[in-house]
N, C-alpha and C positions, 0 to 999 in steps of 0.2 A: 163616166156615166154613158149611157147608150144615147140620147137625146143627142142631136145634131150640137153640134160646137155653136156655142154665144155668136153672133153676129156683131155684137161690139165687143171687140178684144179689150181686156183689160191690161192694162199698159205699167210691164211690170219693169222693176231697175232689171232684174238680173237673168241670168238665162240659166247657167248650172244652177248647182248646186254646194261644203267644206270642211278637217280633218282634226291636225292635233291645235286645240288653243296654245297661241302665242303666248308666252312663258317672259318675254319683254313688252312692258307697260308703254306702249310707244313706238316711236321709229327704233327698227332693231337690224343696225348697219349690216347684220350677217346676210339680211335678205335682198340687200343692194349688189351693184355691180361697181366699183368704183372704181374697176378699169375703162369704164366706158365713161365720154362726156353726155354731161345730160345734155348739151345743144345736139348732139350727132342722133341720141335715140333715149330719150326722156323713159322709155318702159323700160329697157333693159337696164340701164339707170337703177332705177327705184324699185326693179322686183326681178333683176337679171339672178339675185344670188337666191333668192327662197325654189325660182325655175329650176335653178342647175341642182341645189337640194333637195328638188322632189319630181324629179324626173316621170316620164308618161308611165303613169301602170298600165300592164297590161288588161287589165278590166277596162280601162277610160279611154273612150279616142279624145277627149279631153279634162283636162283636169289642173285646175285652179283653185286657187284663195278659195271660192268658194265650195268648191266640189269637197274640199279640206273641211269646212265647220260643217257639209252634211255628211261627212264621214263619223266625224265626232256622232252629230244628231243620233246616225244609226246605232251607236253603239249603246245610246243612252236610252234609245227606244227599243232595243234589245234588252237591257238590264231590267227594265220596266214590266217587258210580258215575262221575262224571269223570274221577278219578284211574283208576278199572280201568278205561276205556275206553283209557287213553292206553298202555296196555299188552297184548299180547296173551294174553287169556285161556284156559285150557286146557278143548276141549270136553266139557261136563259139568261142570265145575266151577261151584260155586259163584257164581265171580265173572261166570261165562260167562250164568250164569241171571238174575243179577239185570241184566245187560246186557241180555239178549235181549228177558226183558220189557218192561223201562225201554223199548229203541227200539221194541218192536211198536205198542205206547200209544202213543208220539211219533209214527208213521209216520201223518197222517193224511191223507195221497195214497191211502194202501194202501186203510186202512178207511175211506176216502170210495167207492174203486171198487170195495170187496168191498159192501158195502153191506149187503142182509139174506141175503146168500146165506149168508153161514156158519150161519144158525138154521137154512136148509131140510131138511137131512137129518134133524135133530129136530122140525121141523113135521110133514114126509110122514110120519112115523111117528107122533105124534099124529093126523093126517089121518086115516089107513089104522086109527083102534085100535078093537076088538071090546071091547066090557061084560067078557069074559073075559077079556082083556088088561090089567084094570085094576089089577090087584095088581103085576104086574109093570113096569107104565108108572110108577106112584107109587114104586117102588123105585128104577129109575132114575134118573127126577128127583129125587127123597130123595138119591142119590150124587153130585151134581154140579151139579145146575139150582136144583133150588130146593124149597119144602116145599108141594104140593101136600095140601090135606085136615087133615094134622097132619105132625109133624119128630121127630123122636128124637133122643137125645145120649144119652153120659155124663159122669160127675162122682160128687163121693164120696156113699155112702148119706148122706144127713138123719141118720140114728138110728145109723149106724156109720162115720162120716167115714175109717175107715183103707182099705175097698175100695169100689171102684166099681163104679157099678148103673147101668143104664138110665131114663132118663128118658124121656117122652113127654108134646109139647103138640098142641094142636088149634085147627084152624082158622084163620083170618092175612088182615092188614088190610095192608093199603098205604098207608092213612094213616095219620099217628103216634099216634089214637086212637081209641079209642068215640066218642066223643061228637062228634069229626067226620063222623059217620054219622048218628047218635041226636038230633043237636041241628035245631029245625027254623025257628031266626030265619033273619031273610033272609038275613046274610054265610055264615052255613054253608048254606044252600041252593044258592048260589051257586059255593062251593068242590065241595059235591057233585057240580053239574051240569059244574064244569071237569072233574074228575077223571071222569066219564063221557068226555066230549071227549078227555081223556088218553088213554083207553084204545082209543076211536075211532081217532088218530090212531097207535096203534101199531101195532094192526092193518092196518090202511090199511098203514104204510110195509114192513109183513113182508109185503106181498103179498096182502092177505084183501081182497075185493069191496067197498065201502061197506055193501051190506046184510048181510055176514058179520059185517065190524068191527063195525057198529051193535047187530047181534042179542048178538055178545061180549059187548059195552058192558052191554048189561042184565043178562047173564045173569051176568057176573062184580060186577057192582056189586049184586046181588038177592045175591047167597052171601055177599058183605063184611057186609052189614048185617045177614043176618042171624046171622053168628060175633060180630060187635057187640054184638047185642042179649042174646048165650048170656053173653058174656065179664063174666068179674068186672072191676070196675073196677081202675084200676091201686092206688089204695089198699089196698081189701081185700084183691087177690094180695099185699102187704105179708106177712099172715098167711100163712106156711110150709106151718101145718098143713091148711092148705085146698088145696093142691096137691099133699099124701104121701099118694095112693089108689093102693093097690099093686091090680096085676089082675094073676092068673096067664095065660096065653097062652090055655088054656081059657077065663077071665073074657070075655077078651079076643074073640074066635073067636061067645060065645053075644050077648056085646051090643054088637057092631059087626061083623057076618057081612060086609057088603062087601067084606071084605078078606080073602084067603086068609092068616092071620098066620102060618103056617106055610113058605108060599112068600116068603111077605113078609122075613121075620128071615133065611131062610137065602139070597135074593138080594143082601143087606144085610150076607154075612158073618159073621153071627152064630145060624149054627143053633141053638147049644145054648139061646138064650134060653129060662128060663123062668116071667120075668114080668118087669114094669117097673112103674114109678110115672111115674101117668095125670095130668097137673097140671089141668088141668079135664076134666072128664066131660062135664057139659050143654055143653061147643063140641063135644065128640068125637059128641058123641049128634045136635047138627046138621050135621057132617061124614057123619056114618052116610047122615042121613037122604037128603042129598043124592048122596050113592052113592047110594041105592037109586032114586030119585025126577027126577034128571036124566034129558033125553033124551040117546041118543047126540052128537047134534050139541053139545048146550050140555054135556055131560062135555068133550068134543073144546077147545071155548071156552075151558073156564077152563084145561086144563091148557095148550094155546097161550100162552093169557096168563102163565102162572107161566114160562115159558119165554122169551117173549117181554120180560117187563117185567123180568125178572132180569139178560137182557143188554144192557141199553138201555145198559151206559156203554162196551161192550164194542165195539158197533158203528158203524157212518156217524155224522157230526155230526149228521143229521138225527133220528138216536134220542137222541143226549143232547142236541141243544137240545130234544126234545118233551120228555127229563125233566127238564131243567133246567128249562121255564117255568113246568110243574108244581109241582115239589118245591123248586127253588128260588125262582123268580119269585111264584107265586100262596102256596104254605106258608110259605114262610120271609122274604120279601119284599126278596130277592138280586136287585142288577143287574145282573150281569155272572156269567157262570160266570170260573171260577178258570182262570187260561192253563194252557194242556195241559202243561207240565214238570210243575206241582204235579199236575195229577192224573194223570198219567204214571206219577209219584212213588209215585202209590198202591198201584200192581202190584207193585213189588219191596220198597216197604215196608209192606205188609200181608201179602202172602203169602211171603214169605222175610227177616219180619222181626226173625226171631235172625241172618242172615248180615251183614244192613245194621248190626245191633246191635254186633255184636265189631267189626268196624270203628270204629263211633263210640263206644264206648266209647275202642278203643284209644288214638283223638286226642283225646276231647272231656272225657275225663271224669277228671281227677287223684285220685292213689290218697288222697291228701291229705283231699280232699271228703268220701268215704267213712269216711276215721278222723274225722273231723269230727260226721261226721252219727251214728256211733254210738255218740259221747260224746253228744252231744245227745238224743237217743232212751232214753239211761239217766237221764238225768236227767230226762225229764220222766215215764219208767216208776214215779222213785220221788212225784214230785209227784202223779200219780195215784193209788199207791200214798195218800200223804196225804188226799188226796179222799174215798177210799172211807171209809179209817178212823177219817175225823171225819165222816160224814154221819148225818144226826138222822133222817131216816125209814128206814134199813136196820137189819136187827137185827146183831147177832153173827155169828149162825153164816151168814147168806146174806154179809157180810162178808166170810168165811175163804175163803168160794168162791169171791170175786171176786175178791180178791187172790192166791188160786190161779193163775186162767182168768190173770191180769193178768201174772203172772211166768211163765207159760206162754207169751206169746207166743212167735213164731218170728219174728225181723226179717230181712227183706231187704235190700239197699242198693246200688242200682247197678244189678247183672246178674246173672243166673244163674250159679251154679257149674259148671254143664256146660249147653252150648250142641246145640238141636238139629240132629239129623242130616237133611239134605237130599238125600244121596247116592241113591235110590232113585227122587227126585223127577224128571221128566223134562220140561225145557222146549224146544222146537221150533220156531223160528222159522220152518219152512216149514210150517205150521200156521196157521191165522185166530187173532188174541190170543181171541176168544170161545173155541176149542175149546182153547189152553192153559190158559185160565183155567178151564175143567170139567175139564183135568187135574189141576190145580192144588187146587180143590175137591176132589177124590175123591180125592186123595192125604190132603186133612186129614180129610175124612167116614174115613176109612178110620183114621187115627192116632189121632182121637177112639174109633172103633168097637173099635178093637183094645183098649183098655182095660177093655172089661166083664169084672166079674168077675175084676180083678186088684186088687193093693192100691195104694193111690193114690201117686202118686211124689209127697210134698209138696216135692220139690224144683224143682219145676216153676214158672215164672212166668206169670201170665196178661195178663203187658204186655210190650211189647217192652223194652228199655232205652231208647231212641229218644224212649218216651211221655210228651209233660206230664203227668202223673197222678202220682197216690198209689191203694191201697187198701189195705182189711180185707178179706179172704176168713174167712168163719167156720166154713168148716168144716176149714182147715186150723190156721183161731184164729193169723193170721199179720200181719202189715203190711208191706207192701212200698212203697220208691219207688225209684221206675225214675231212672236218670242223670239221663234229660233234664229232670227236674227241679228238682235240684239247683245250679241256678243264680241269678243276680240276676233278678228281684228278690226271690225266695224263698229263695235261700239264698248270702251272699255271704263269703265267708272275711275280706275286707277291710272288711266291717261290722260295725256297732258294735252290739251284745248284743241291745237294743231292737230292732233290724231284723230281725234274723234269730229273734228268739225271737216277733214279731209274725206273721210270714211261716213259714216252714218251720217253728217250732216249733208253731205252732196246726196247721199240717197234720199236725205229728207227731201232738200232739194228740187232733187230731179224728177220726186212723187209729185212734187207741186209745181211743179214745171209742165206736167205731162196735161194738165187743166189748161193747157195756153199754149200743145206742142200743134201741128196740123191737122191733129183728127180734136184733139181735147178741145180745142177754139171752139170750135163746130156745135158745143152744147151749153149752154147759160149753166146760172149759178143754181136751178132748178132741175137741172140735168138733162134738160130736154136739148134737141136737136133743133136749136132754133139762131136762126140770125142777130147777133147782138153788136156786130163790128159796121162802121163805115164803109163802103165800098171804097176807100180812101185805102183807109189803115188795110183790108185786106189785101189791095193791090202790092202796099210795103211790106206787109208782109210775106204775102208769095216770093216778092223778089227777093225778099233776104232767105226764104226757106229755099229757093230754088239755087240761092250762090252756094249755101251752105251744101247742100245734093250735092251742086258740080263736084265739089271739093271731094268729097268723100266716092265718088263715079270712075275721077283719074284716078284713086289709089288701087294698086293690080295684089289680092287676098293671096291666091294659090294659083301657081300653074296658070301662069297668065289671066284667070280670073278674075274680075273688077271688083270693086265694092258696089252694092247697088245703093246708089244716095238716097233716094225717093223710097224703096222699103226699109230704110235704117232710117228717116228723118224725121220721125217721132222720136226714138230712142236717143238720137245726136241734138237732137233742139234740147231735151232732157237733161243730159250729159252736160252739155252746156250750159242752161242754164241754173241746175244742178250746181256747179263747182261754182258758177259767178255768183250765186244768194247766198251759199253759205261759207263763202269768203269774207262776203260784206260783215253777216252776221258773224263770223271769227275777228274781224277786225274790232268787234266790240265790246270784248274780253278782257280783262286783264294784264292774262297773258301776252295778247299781240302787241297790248300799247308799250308793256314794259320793254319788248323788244331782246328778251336775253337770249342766247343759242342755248340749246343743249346738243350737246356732241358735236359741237362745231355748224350745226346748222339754226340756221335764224326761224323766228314761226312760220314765216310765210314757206320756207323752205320745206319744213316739214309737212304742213298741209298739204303741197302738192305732192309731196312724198307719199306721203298717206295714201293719195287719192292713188296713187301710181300701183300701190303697192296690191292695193285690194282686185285687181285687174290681171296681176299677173298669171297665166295658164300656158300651159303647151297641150297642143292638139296635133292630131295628126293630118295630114293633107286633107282626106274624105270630110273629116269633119269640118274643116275650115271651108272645103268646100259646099256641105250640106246646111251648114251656118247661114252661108253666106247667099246662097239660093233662098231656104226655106222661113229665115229669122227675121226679125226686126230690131236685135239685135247686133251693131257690130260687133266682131270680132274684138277681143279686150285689145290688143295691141292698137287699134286707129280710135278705140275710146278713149287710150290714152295719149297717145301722140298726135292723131287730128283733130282731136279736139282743144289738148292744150296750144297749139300753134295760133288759136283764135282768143288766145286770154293774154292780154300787155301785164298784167301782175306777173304771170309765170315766166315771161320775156326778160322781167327785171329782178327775180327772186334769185335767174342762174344765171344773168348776164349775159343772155344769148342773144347773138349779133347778128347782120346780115352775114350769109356765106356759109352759117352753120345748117345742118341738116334738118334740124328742129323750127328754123327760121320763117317765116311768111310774111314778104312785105306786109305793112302797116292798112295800105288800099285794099286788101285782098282778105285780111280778118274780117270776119262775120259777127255783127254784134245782135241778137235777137232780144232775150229778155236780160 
């Protein structure tokens, strides 16, 4: 969507994306390493053999367990626009839309010989724009193109989670981070100077002079660094309360005047607005400055570029091989871009991706799964339950609130109970895919914008069904997993307790874990951002979040590289506390108490297996690098081996001792929830 990114991230288990389903009901010893001991290295252990099986494609700079079942996903959501192709679709329908798109992306005779003409009618208008026209040119691009200056959204209040308020961010990088701008060793010197070149050669291919493109080049790379240099790190944005600065429209009007906010809000659909919340200020305040402070021609430059580089996958091959050898080739360290069906793929299952969803659900997903997964979910709701109730650093009464917040949940499972409406949406095949896809855009800028000021529909999903993922949304205080999930090797009907409680149970987990990780604490059982802890309990708790950081700070990613504890330590309190609830709740099984091995490993063995297994990926250096910068997620390897060094079950299941590599004094485990 065009709308500025949510300001409360929702806090998901996983980061990829995965391929052929497991053909073994269970731990299936081919994907282990059993030359390796698991005290010395627990991943390679438990998913060294499925790694060395499915080797890095050159499509992926990474690719894992999961990137494997959304491989699967695509194929089955190919099968799917197959199926309504081979029928005639009714115009305007639904089925007619996700056609249309589907072949415009595939058609690449078309958009080889349109080439950059489809931008032009939006260049010449950038071209031709007057310093007075600049309120109204950013509102345009704001509905369709792209977020020039700063982006706007909605989503529920922070402090009143039932209705929705406006939000507003500032400023915007094109690379995945600060510090690709800010950092001044030679290999980031060198990515900078590509990504100057990058933006060289866009201009060049939309028609601008060499010495237009070049003057661009600066003047857009001189604005990046310095929204960089304003920008909180992604860490500290962690903290909520650093991003809830409410400005009235007035506020608004006396300390960022470049902007008519008045014309602004009411071109946008939204007259009545009258205030928002500002998520940084000092970026908005170097937005300001450079409103005032650009010459006309370099204003012209960068809004070009935000036009320009937004439809680079829209247009001729020759725009997405310049962003592929950027963003894939030099960022991420990708051989080969992805064959055009997959990214075809992307236009009907991103922007009509409840329509592609009742479809796959209807085939893919047994109602069976579902009753499945919500006995499971209750069981490990009370294992957490048990968690809180026996923990030695929380008092009583901050207790009663968490097991409040915790029976409060809202679970999802599958799909939506009502499915959105597309009917309004209009797609046109006699149209350039770039100018349906700014339809397409401002149909959803418009269905986000329509919500201000109403109460929040918490019936709403923020994943397709389609999506590998899990998350915690906290201000609806909810866990959702989407269908495509729900499958081997994460969740198998035909496996044995240990598997499933390794795999999908730790995701369950770790979704209800993320209600209680450092940012999730921050909002009651109401969803609001409100104080519900001791000044007591939060002090122990900091300290044990902040041991747990250290830990994860000395581990060195890539190339001397660190882990960053403090932007992974939501996702690592998760992990953690993830694998420890629904351990408990596996110990409660049948299975566990009987205690029999199967293939020589005992439940408890397996479970950690499980959990090991689902984690396994090979990435290439950039990307462990970009990971590791840009994610809140770790890297799967310290998900699973720094994490498991703080659990005494896993200590005891492989017999690892002091002296092994796997090992961490007993004083130096981290016990959180």
């Amino acid at each position: 969507m065009n709308h500025v990114k949510k300001t409360i991230a929702i806090a998901c288990m996983v980061l990829p994306a995965i391929a052929a389903v497991a053909q073994v009901h269970g731990i299936n010893k081919a994907d282990m390493d059993l030359s390796v001991a698991p005290g010395q290295d627990f991943y390679e252990y438990a998913g060294g053999g499925w790694m060395k099986a499915n080797p890095l494609k050159p499509e992926y700079s990474s690719y894992g367990v999961f990137n494997d079942l959304a491989e699967n996903n695509r194929k089955q959501l190919r099968s799917l626009i197959e199926d309504l192709q081979k029928t005639q679709q009714q115009p305007g329908s639904n089925g007619q839309k996700v056609i249309d798109l589907y072949d415009m992306a595939m058609d690449s005779v078309r958009l080889n010989k349109e080439g950059a003409a489809p931008l032009q009618h939006d260049l010449a208008i950038v071209k031709a724009l007057k310093r007075s026209d600049l309120t109204r040119e950013i509102a345009r691009q704001h509905l369709c193109m792209g977020n020039p200056f700063f982006g706007i959204g909605v989503q529920g209040d922070l402090m009143n989670s039932n209705m929705n308020v406006l939000y507003m961010d500032a400023g915007g990088m094109s690379m995945p981070d600060r510090d690709y701008y800010l950092n001044t060793d030679a290999k980031s010197k060198k990515i900078q100077q590509l990504f100057r070149d990058y933006i060289v050669k866009l201009f060049t291919l939309a028609g601008y002079s060499k010495a237009d493109a070049q003057a661009a080049s600066k003047t857009v790379y001189n604005m990046e660094y310095q929204f960089a240099k304003a920008m909180m790190s992604r860490a500290e944005a962690r903290d909520y309360t650093k991003q809830y600065n409410i400005y009235t429209v007035e506020q608004l009007q006396k300390e960022y005047p470049a902007v008519n906010w008045t014309e602004y809000f009411t071109l946008m659909g939204i007259p009545a607005t009258k205030q928002v919340i500002l998520a940084q200020p000092k970026v908005m305040a170097v937005a300001q400055n450079f409103m005032k402070t650009l010459t006309d021609k370099q204003l012209r430059y960068y809004l070009a570029y935000n036009i320009i580089s937004g439809a680079s996958g829209e247009l001729s091959d020759a725009f997405r091989d310049a962003n592929f050898d950027f963003y894939g080739r030099t960022l991420s360290g990708q051989k080969e871009q992805k064959p055009r069906w997959k990214r075809a793929l992307g236009y009907p299952n991103g922007m009509l991706g409840e329509v592609l969803g009742q479809l796959y659900v209807a085939k893919y997903f047994p109602s069976e799964s579902k009753t499945k997964m919500l006995k499971l979910i209750e069981n490990l709701r009370k294992s957490l339950a048990t968690h809180i109730a026996n923990l030695t650093w929380m008092s009583d009464s901050t207790k009663i609130n968490a097991l409040v917040k915790l029976n409060s949940y809202m679970v999802k499972v599958g799909y939506p109970d009502k499915w959105r409406d597309y009917s309004k949406l209009s797609i046109d095949p006699k149209l350039s895919l770039y100018e349906n896809v700014k339809n397409v855009t401002a149909f959803d800028t418009r269905y986000n914008l329509d919500k201000m000021d109403k109460p929040v529909d918490k019936t709403e999903w923020g994943m397709t069904p389609q999506t590998v993922n899990a998350y915690y949304n906290p201000l609806n205080n909810e866990i959702v997993f989407p269908a495509a999930i729900l499958q081997p090797p994460f969740f198998d009907p035909k496996a044995d307790d240990a598997t499933n409680y390794g795999a999908i149970g730790v995701v369950i987990g770790h979704e209800m874990t993320h209600g209680f990780d450092d940012q999730g604490r921050m909002f009651d059982a109401n969803g609001n951002m409100k104080g519900w802890w001791t000044e007591q309990d939060s002090k122990r708790f900091n300290a044990l979040a902040e041991k747990l950081a250290a830990q994860f700070d000395k581990i060195v990613v890539v190339n001397g590289e660190h882990a960053n504890g403090h932007l992974t330590l939501g996702e690592n309190i998760a992990d953690q506390g993830g694998l420890r609830v629904s351990y408990d709740a596996f110990k409660n099984t049948q299975e566990y108490q009987q205690g029999k091995p199967v293939d020589g490993f005992t439940p408890t063995q397996r479970f950690y297996l499980s959990y090991g297994r689902i984690w396994a990926e090979n990435m290439t250096d950039e990307a462990m690098y970009q990971q590791t910068k840009s994610d809140p997620h770790s890297i799967g390897r310290n998900r699973v081996n720094a994490t498991l060094r703080n659990i005494d079950t896993f200590y005891n299941a492989f017999n690892i001792k002091s002296g092994d590599k796997m090992w961490l004094d007993p004083a130096d485990r981290v016990v959180i929830w």
